[in-house]
N, C-alpha and C positions, 0 to 999 in steps of 0.2 A: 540708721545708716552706718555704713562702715567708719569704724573710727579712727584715722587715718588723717596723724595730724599735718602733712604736706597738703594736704587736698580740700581740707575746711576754709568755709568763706568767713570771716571773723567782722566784716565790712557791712552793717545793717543798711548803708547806701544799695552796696553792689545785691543784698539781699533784696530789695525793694526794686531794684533794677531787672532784675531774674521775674520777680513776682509779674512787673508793669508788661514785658514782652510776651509773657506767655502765659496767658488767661486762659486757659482749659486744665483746671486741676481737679485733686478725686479729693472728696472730704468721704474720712472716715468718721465714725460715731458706734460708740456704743448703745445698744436698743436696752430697750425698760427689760427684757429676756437675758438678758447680758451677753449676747449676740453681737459681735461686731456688725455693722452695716455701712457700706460706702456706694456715693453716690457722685458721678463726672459732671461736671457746673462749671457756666465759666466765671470772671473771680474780676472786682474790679479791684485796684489798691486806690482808697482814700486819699487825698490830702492832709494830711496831720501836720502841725506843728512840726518843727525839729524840738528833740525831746520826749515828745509823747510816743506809745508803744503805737506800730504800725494797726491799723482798720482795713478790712477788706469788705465788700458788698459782695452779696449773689443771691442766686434763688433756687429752687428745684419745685418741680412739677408736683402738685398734693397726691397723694398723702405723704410724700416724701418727707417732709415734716415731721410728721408723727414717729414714722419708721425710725428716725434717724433721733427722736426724742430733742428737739433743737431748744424747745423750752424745758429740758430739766433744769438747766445747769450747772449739766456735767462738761469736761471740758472734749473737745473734739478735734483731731490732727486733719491738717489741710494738707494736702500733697501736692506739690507745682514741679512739674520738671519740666528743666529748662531743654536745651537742645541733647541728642545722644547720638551714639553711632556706632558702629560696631571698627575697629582699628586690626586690619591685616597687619600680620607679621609681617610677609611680603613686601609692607610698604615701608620695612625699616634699611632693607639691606643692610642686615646686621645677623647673625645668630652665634647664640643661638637663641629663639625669640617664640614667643606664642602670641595666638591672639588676645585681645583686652575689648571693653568696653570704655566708650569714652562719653561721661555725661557731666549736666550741671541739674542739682537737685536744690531743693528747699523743701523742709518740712517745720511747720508752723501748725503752733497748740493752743487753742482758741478755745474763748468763751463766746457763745452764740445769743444775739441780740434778735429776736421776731420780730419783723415790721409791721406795719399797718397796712390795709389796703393800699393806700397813699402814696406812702414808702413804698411798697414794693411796685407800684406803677412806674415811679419815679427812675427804681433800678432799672426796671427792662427798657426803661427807656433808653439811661444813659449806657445798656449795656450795646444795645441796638446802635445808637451812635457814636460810639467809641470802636464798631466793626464796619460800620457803614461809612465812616468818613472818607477812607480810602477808594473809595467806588467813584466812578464816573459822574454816575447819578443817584447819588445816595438816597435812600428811600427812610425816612422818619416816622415814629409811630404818629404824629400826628397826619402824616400823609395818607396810614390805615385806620383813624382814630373811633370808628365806630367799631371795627372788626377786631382792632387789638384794648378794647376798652371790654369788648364781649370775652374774650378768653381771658385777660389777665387774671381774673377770679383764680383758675386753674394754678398759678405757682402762689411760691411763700417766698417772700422777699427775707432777709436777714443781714447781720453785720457780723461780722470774727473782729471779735477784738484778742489779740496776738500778745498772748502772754510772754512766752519764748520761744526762740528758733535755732533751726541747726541747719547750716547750708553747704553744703557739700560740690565740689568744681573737680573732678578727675580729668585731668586733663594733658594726660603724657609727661606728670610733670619729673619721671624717675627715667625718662630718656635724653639723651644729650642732644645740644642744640641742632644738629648735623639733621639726626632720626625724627628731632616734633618737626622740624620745616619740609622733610619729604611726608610726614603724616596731612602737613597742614596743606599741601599739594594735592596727595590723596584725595581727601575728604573733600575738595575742591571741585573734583574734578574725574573719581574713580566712577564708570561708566554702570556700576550694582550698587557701591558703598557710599556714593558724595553726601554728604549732610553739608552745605556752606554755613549754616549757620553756625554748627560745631565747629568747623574749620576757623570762624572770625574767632570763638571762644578760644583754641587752643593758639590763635597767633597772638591773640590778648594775652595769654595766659604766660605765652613765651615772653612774652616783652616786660611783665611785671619782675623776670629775673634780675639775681643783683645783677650789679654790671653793665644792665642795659640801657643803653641811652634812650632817653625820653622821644 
């Protein structure tokens, strides 16, 4: 990623924070051909100690496994991006001004653990309930347990264990307080551009400045 030291997240909390909101990341891998290969999964983060290097769960559909070589171990990048958005000039009343992107990324370098039937039963499960909780009526694999006991064959469970990371928060931080709070408006509430959940990042984002009271 761009290397751009205003805009790096140095906080392995707020990295782990980024990770837990938004479980739909791309895992790339190197193939035995020496082919890059990447594959969209969604991504749980572990309970670790404090201290210990972060774990994430997932799975992908067979032979996706193979393809992606998950048991060489060779090491593999996880991509999570957080919230993004595209930022009008427009919405600085300022120039002279162009437009920007505005995101929050993580990229995390893993070594890849194959699970067992078991294990990987285990993942779809808690990944199912970890999306289903928010529902009315949440529906449980033991509520499908002869129909989702027949498919789960078809994926490969695994663990990333997270050697190191680089996480990256661009977030209007090279404009003056005046311009991020008509951006954080914007993105609010622009009737083509709104991303809210950008918008909560960049009023975060504003508030971590010095000077600012808690």
């Amino acid at each position: 990623m761009i290397h751009t030291s205003d805009y790096e997240i140095r906080d392995e909390a707020r990295v782990r924070d980024v990770v837990r909101r938004n479980g739909w990341a791309t895992l790339v891998s190197v193939a035995d051909d020496g082919a890059p290969v990447a594959s969209h999964l969604p991504v749980l983060l572990e309970d670790t100690p404090p201290g210990e290097p972060m774990s994430l769960l997932s799975h992908v559909g067979r032979p996706d496994e193979v393809l992606h070589a998950l048991d060489s171990g060779r090491e593999s990048l996880l991509i999570v991006q957080g919230p993004h958005g595209y930022v009008s000039p427009g919405w600085y009343a300022m120039t002279p001004a162009v437009p920007t992107w505005d995101y929050v990324a993580v990229h995390l370098w893993c070594t890849v653990e194959l699970l067992d039937a078991e294990d990987t039963y285990a993942v779809l499960s808690d990944t199912v309930d970890r999306y289903e909780s928010v529902m009315p009526e949440p529906v449980r694999l033991p509520d499908v347990a002869e129909y989702a006991h027949r498919i789960a064959p078809g994926a490969a469970g695994f663990r990333l264990r997270v050697a190191r990371w680089q996480g990256k928060a661009k977030l209007s931080q090279d404009k003056p307080r005046a311009v991020v709070e008509r951006v954080v408006a914007a993105l609010g509430s622009d009737p083509h551009y709104a991303q809210p959940a950008l918008a909560a990042e960049v009023r975060a984002e504003l508030g971590r400045r010095p000077g600012t009271a808690p």
